[in-house]
C-alpha positions in Angstrom: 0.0 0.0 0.0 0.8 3.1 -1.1 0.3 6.3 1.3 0.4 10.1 0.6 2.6 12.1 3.0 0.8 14.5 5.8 -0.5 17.7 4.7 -0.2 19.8 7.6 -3.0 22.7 8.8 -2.2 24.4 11.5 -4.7 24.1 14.3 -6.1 28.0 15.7 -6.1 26.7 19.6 -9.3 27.8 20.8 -9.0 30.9 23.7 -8.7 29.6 27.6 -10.0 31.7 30.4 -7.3 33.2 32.8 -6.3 31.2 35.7 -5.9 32.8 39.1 -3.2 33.2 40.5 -3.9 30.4 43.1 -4.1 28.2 40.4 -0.8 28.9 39.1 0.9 28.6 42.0 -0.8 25.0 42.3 0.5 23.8 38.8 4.3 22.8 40.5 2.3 20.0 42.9 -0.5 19.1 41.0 1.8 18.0 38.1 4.1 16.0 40.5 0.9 14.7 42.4 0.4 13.6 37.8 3.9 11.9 37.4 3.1 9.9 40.7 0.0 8.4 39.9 0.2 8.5 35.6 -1.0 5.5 34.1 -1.9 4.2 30.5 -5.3 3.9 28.6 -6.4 2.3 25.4 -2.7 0.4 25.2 -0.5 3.6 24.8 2.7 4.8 27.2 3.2 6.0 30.0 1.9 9.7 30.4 4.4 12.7 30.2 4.0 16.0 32.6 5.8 19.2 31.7 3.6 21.7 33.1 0.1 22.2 34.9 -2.2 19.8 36.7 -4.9 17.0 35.6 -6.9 18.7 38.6 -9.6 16.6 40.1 -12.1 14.7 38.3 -11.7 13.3 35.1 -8.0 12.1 34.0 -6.6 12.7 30.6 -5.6 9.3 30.7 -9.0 8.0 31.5 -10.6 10.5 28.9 -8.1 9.3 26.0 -8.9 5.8 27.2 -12.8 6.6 26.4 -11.9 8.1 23.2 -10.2 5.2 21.7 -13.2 3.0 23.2 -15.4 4.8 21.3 -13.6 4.9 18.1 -13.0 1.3 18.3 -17.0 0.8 18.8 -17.3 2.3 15.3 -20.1 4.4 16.6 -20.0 8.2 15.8 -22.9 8.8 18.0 -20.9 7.4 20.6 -17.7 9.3 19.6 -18.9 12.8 19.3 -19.7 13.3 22.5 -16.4 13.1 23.6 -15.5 16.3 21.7 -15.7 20.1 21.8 -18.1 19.5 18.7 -20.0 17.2 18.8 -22.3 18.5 16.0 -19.5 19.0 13.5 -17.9 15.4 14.7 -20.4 13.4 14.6 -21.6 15.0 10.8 -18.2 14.1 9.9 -17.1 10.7 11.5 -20.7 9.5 10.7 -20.6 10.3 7.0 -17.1 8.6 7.0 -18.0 5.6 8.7 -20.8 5.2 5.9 -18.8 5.8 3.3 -15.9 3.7 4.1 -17.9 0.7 5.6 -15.1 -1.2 8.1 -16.2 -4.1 9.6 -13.8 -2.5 12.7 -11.5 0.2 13.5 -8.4 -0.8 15.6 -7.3 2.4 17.6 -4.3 2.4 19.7 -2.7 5.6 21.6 1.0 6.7 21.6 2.5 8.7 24.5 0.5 11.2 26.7 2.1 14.4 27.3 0.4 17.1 29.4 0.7 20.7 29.3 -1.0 22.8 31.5 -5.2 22.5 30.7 -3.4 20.3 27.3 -3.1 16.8 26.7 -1.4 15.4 23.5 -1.0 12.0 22.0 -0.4 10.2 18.9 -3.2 7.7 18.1 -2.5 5.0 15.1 -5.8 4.0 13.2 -6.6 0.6 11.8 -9.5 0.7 9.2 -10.5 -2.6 8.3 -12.7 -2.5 5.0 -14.6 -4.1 2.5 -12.5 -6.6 0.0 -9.9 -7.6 2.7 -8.6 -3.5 2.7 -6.7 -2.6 5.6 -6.2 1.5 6.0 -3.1 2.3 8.4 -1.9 5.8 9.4 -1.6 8.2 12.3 -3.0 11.0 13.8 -2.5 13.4 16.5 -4.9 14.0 19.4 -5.0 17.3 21.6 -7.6 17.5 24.5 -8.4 20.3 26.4 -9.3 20.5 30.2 -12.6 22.3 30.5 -13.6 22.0 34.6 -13.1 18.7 36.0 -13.3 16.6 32.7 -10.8 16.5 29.6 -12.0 16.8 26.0 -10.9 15.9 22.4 -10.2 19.4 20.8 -12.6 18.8 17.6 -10.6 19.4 14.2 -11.0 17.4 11.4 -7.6 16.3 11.7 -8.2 14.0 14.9 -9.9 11.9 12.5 -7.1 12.3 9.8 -4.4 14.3 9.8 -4.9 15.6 5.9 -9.1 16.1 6.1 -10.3 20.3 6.6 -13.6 21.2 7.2 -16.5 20.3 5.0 -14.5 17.2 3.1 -15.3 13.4 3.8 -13.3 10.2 3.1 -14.4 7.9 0.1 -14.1 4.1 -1.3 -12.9 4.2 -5.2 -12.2 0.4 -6.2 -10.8 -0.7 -9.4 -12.0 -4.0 -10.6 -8.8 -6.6 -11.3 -8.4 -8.5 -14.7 -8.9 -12.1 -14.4 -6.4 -14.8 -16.1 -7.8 -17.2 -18.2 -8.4 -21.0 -18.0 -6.0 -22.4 -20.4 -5.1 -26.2 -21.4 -1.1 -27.5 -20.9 -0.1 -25.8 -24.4 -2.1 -22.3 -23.3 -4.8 -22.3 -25.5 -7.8 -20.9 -23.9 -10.3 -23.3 -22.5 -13.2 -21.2 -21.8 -13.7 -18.2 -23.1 -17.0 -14.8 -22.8 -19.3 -16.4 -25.3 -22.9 -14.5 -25.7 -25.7 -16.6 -24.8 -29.4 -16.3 -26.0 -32.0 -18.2 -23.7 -35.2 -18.9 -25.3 -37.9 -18.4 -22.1 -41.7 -19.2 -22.6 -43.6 -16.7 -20.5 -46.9 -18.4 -19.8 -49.1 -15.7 -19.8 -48.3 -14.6 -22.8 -48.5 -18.3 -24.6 -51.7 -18.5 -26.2 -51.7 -22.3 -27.5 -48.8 -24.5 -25.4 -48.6 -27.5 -27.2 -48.8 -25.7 -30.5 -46.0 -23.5 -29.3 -44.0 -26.5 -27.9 -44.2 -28.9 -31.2 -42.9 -25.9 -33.0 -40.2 -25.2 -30.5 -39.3 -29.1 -31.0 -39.1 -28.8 -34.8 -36.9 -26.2 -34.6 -34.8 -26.8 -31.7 -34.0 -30.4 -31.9 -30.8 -30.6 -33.7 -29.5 -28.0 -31.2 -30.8 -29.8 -27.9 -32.7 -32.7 -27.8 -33.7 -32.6 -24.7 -36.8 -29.8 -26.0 -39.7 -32.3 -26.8 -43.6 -31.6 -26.8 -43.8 -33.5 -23.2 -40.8 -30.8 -21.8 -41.7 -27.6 -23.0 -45.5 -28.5 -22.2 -44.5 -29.1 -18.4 -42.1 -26.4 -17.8 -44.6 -23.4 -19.2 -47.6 -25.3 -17.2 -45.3 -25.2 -13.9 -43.7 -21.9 -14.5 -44.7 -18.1 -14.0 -44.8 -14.9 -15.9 -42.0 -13.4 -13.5 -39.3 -16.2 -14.7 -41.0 -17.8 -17.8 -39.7 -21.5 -18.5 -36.3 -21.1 -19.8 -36.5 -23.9 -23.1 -33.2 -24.0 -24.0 -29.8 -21.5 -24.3 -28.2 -21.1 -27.7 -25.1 -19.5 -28.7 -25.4 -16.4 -30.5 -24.1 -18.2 -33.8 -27.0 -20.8 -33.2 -29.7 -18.8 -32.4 -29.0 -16.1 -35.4 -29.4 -19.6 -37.5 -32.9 -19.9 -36.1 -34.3 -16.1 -34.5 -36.5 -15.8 -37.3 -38.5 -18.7 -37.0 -38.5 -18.6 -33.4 -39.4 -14.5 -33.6 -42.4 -15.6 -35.8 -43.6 -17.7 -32.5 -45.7 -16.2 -29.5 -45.0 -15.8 -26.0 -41.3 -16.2 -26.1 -38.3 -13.8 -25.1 -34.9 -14.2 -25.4 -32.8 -12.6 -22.6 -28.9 -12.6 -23.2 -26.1 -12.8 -21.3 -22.0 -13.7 -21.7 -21.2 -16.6 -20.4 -17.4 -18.5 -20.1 -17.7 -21.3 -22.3 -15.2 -23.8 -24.2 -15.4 -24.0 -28.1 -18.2 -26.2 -28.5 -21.1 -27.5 -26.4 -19.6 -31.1 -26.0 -15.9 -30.0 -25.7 -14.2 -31.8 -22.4 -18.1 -31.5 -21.0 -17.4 -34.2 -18.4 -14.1 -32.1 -16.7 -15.3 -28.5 -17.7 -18.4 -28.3 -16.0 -16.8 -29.2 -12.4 -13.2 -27.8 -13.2 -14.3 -24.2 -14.2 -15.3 -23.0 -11.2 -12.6 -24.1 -9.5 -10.3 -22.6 -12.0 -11.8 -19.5 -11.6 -11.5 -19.2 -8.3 -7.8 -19.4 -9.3 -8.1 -16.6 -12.0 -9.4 -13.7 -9.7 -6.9 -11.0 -9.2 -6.8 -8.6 -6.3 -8.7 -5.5 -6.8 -7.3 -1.9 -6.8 -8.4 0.6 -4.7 -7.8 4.2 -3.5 -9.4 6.0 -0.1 -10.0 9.6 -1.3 -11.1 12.8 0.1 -13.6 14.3 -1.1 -15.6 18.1 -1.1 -18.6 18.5 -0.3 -19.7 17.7 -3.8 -18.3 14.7 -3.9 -15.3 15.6 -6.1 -12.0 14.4 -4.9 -9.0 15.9 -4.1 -6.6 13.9 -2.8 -5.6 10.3 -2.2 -4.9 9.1 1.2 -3.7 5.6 -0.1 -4.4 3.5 -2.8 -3.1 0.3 -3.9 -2.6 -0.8 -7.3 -5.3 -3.9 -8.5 -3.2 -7.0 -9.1 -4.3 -9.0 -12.7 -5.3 -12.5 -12.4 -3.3 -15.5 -13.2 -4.0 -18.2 -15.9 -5.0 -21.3 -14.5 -3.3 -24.1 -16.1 -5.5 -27.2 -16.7 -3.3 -30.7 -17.9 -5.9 -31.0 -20.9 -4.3 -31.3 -24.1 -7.0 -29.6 -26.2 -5.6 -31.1 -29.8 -5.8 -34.7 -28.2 -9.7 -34.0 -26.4 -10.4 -33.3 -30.1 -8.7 -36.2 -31.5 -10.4 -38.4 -28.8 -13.9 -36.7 -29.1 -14.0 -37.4 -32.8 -12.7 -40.6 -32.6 -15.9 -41.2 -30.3 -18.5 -39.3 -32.1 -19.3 -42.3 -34.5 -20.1 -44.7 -31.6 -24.0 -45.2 -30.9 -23.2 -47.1 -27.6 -22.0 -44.7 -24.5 -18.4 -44.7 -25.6 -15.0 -42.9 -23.7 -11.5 -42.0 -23.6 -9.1 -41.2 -21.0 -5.5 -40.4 -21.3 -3.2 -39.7 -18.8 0.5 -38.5 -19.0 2.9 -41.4 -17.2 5.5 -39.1 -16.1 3.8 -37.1 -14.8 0.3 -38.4 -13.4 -1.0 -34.8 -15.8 -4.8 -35.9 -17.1 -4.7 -35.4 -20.7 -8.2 -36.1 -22.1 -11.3 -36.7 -20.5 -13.3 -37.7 -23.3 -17.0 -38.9 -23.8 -19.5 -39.2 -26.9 -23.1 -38.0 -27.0 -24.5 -41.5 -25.3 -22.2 -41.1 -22.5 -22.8 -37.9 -21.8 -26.1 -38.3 -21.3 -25.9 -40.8 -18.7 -23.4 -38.6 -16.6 -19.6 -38.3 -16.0 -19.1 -42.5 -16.7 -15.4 -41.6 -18.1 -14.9 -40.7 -14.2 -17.1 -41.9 -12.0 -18.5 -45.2 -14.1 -17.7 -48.5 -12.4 -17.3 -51.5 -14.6 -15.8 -55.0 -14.8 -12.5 -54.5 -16.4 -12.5 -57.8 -18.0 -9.1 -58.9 -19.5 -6.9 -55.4 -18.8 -7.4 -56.7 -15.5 -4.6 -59.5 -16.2 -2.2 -56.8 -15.9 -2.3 -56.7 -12.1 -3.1 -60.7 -12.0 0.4 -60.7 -14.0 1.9 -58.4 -11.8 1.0 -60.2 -8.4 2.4 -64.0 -10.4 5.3 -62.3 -11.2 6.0 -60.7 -7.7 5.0 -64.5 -6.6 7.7 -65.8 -8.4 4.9 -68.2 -9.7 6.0 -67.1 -13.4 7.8 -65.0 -15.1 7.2 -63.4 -19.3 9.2 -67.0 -20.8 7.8 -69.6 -18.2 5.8 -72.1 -20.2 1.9 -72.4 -19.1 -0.8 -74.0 -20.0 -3.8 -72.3 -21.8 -6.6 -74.7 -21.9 -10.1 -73.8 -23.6 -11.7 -74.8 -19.9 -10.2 -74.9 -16.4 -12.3 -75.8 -13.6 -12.6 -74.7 -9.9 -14.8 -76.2 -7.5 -17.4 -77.0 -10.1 -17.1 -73.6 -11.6 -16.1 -73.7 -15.0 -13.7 -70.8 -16.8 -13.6 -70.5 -20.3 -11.8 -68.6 -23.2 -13.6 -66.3 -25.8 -14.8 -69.5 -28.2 -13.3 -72.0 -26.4 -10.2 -71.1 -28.1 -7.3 -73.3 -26.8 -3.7 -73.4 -27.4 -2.6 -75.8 -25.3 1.2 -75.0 -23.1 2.1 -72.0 -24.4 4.6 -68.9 -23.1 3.0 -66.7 -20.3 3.5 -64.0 -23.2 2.0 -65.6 -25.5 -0.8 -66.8 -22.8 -1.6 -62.3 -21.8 -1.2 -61.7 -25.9 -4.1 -63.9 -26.5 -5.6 -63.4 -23.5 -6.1 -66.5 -22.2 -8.9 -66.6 -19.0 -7.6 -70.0 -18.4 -4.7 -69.6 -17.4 -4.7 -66.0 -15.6 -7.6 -67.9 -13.4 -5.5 -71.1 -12.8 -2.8 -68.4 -11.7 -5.4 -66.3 -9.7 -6.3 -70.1 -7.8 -2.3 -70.0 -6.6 -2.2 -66.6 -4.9 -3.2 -65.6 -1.4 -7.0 -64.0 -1.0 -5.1 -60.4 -0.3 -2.8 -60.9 -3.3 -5.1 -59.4 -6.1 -6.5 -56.8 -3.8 -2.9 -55.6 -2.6 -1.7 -55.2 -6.4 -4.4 -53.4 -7.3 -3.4 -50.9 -5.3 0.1 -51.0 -6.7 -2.3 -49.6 -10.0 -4.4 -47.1 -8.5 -7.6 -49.6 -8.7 -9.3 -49.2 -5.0 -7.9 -45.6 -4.0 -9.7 -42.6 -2.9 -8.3 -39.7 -5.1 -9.1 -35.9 -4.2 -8.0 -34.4 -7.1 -9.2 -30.2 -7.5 -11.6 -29.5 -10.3 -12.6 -33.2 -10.6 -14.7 -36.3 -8.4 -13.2 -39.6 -9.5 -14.1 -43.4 -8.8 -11.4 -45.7 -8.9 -13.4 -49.5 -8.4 -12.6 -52.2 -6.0 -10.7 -55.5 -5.9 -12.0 -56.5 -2.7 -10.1 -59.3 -0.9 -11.4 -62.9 -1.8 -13.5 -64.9 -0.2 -12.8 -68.3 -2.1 -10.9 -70.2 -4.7 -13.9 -69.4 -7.1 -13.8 -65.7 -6.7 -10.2 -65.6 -6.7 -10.1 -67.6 -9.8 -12.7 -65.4 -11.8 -11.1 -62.0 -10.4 -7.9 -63.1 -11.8 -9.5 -62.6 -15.5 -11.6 -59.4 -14.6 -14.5 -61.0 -13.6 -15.9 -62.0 -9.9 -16.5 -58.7 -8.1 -13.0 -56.7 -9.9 -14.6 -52.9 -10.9 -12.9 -50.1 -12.4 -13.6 -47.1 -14.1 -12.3 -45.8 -17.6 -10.0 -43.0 -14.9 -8.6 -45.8 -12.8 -8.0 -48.0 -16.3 -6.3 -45.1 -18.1 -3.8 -44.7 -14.6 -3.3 -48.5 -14.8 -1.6 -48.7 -18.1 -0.2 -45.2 -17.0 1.3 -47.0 -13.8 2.2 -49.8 -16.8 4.2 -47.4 -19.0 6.2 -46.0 -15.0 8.2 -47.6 -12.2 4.9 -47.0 -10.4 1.8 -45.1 -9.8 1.4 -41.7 -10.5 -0.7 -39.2 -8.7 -3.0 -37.8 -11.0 -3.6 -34.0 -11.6 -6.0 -31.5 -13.7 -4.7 -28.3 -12.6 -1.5 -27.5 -12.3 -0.2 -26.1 -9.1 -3.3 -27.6 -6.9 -2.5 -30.9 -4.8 -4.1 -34.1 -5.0 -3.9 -36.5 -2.1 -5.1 -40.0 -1.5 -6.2 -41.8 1.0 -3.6 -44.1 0.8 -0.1 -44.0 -0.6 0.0 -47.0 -3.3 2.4 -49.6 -3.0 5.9 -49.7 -5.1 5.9 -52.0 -8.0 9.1 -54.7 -8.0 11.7 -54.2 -10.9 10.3 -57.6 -12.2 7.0 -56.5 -12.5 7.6 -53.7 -13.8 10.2 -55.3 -16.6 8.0 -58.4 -17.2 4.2 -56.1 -17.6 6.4 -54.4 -20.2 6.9 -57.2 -22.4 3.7 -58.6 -22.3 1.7 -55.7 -23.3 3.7 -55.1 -26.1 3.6 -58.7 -27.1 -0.3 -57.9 -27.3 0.0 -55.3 -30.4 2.9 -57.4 -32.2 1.4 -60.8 -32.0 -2.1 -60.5 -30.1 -5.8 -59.0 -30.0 -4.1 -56.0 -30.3 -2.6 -55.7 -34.1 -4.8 -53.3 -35.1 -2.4 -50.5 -33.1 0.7 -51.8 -35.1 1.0 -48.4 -37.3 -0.1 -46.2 -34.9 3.5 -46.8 -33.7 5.3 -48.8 -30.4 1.8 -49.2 -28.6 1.9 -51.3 -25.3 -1.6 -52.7 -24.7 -4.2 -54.9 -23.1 -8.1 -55.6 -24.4 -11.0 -57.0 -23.0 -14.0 -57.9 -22.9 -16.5 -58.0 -19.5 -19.7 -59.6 -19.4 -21.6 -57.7 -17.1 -25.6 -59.7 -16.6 -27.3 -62.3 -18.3 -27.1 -64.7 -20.7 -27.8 -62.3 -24.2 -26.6 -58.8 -22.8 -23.4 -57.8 -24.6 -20.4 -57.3 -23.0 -18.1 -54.3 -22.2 -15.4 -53.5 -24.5 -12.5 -52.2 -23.5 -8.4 -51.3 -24.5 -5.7 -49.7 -22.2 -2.3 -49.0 -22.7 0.2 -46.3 -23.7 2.8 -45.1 -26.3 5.4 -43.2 -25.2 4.5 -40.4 -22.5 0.8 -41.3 -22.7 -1.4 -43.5 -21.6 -5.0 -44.3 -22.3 -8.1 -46.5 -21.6 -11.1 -47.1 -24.4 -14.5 -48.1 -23.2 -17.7 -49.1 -25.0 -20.2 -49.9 -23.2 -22.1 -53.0 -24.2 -19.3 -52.6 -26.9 -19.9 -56.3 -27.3 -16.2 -56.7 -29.1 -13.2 -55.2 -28.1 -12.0 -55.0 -31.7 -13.9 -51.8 -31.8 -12.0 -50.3 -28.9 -8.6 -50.8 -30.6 -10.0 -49.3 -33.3 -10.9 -45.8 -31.7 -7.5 -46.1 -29.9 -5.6 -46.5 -33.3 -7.8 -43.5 -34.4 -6.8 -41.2 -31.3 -3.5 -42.2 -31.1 -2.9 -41.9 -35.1 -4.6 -38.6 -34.7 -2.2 -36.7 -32.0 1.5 -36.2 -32.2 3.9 -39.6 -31.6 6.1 -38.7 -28.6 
């Protein structure tokens, strides 16, 4: 904070009646009988006696004492008073006290020193004010013995040393600019975009289902959530002071229809700017809960400067100001050219369908992608839980390896049906390929033997590793809610065996998938972030992976693209992967399709829902990963 220096005024002391005589000659004791019993007020010094006597009654200590106390009560009715004005006081401190607003005044007193019928003292002011503005300066106090009791000598420079008669103190603020939300390679995320809302006003609607199948006809390639059944309810449960607000269109959509909709009655079309990303879909599932919390980050500090001001409100001078302070840019991880590249990859896909990516060295969220389905049913990229099916044999892998039950060259068998306590486990069409490589079993993905391997661990085994993965933790990460799944502990040789494929009770979510093959593609887990400089934290810290494990998952995911289900990534460059498919309820329903894995510095998970094949899954990740730069 800046201040301005002190403009002095000199103060005209007001006249004093003659003393007698008598009184004179009682100023030598009386201002020993004051050194002897001075004392502080309002937490100032010790009080100073040159001359003259406090008298009796009233002590300038105790007086100054009252006047802080009353200052401090921001009160100017119960200031004035204390003054040799308290017309002109309270006029003035009251008008300053509205102006300025504090939510307190801190008043502390220097020094007394007494002269005579005068008392002087320094007194330090405090204004705390709207917007987190603290004002700090002193002043300079003289009060004036008149009988038995000591009062403040009322010039407008008790309350500030640079205020004259007739002026007032004022507020000015300056408004800060914000920063702007920007992705990892600052391009702007969101940005003021004018909005058009189309609102029904009931009153005014003279036919509501005519107006409502027409509103349908036009508005339906823009937001199909406007039908005949929607608009109908909302004007019949709405009133003329908010209308039913249909739907909001960006200004280059709603110039594409305002005639047709100006041609219909009982609408209005109110319009506002609004922070919005490129396109209505764009990152929808991390926008909508990271914006806000970005935002928060963008805010600068707003300028301001405490002015006085004439009695016509025109200032003339600045007691202090400070300077507003622009916002900064907050940084999400997004990579906006690979959220594109993922998004259209998606867009073809009638079943909910998403992408995640994740950046290995870093734990830096890449892509958060989800196609139209998907986003209808919520934030399932994030928060949906399913049966990871076959990518789950990369932490049944890992926990055989750390075993020392296998390792990528030990020879098993892959069977087309292995059997455990009655419970048969099958391969996708029986499929059998009899002793075979453990790399060659994870490249075909062989349920046989990741669920003969599953039978030889402990119960805690596949619930441990998962954690090694990220699968099970409780992530707080800022701008985003995650679900990471479960791999509770077993509870039998059957369950065992069928988690060891994907299957029993194993969830995860396409977030928790994508950080598994990121954990994969690392020496271990990373922690995942959106924005960069805010924290995340976890529950739990996951466990470190063994230099085994971490070598022998390595081999076998890339074994997957060079001789396994997943060829169809072999041009999209040195892809490590793992597919799979879940069944997830009866006999009939199709199962979840699914790919994870990574190339280079990132890392992804695919997910159809009821994808049925997870053919198609490699397929979208060839297509992102074709799409964005190699690296």
């Amino acid at each position: 904070m800046k201040s301005r220096p002190a403009r002095h005024t000199p103060r005209q002391p007001a006249p004093r009646a003659r003393r007698s005589r008598t009184a004179r000659l009682l100023v030598p004791l009386l201002a020993v009988l004051a050194l002897v019993g001075a004392c502080t007020s309002g937490g100032g010094s010790a009080t100073t006696s040159t001359a003259g006597s406090s008298g009796t009654g009233t002590s300038p200590e105790t007086a100054i004492g009252q006047f802080v106390s009353a200052w401090q009560s921001g009160q100017a009715a119960q200031i004035a008073p204390l003054t040799s004005d308290p017309g002109a006081a309270e006029d003035m401190i009251g008008g300053i006290i509205e102006n300025l607003g504090p939510s307190a005044i801190a008043v502390s007193r220097g020094p007394i020193t007494i002269d005579g019928d005068v008392a002087t003292t320094p007194a330090t002011f405090v204004w705390s004010l709207p917007g987190g503005i603290s004002w700090k300066y002193e002043a300079s106090w003289t009060f004036d013995r008149s009988g038995n009791t000591w009062v403040a000598d009322w010039t407008p420079t008790l309350v500030n040393p640079q205020l004259q008669a007739s002026q007032t103190v004022g507020l000015r603020t300056t408004e800060a600019t914000g920063g702007q939300i920007v992705d990892r390679n600052n391009q702007q995320l969101v940005t003021p975009t004018r909005v058009y809302s189309v609102v029904a006003i009931p009153g005014k609607v003279t036919d509501a289902k005519a107006l409502a199948t027409s509103l349908q006809t036009i508005l339906k390639s823009y937001d199909a959530t406007v039908t005949v059944a929607s608009v109908t309810d909302g004007i019949s449960k709405a009133n003329d002071d908010t209308g039913y607000t249909v739907t909001n269109l960006r200004e280059a959509d709603y110039q594409k229809v305002k005639a047709q909709l100006d041609g219909l009655t009982g609408l209005t079309f109110p319009t506002a700017l609004r922070d919005l990303p490129p396109t209505k879909d764009f990152a929808r599932t991390v926008l909508s809960e990271a914006t806000p919390v970005a935002q928060e980050l963008t805010s600068g500090t707003a300028g301001w400067r405490i002015v006085v001001l004439d009695s016509t409100g025109s200032e003339l001078d600045t007691l202090a100001e400070q300077d507003a302070v622009p916002g900064k840019n907050a940084v999400l991880t997004l990579d906006s050219t690979m959220q594109q590249a993922a998004e259209k990859a998606l867009a073809t896909v009638t079943e909910p369908a998403v992408l995640v990516a994740i950046q290995p060295s870093t734990g830096e969220i890449l892509t958060v992608a989800q196609n139209a389905a998907a986003n209808a049913q919520g934030p399932l990229a994030l928060m949906g839980q399913y049966p990871p099916g076959s990518t789950f044999k990369i932490v049944t892998g890992t926990a055989a390896i750390d075993a020392k039950l296998v390792t990528p060259d030990s020879q098993v068998a892959c069977p087309s049906t292995y059997t455990i306590d009655s419970r048969p486990i099958s391969n996708d069409e029986d499929f059998d390929l009899g002793t075979v490589s453990l790399t060659t079993s994870f490249a075909k993905s062989c349920n046989t033997t990741f669920a003969e391997l599953a039978s030889r661990l402990t119960n805690q085994s596949l619930h441990d590793t998962a954690l090694e993965y990220g699968v099970g933790l409780d992530f707080v990460i800022p701008g985003i809610t995650t679900l990471t799944g479960q791999a509770p502990v077993a509870e039998s040789d059957v369950q065992r065996a069928e988690d060891g494929f994907g299957q029993g009770v194993i969830l995860v979510t396409p977030f928790s998938a994508a950080l598994m093959a990121a954990t994969a593609a690392s020496d271990n887990m990373p922690t995942p972030t959106l924005i960069r400089g805010q924290k995340t934290t976890v529950d739990q810290a996951a466990p470190d992976r063994s230099a085994a494990a971490q070598s022998g998952i390595r081999t076998l995911m890339r074994a997957v693209v060079t001789d396994g289900t997943g060829t169809l990534l072999q041009d999209a460059g040195e892809v490590y992967a793992k597919t799979g498919t879940a069944d997830n309820g009866p006999t009939g329903t199709k199962a979840h399709a699914w790919t994870v894995g990574y190339r280079g510095d990132v890392a992804f998970a695919v997910l159809i829902v009821n994808g049925d094949s997870s053919k198609r899954t490699t397929q979208l990740a060839a297509q992102f990963l074709e799409s964005i730069p190699a690296g």
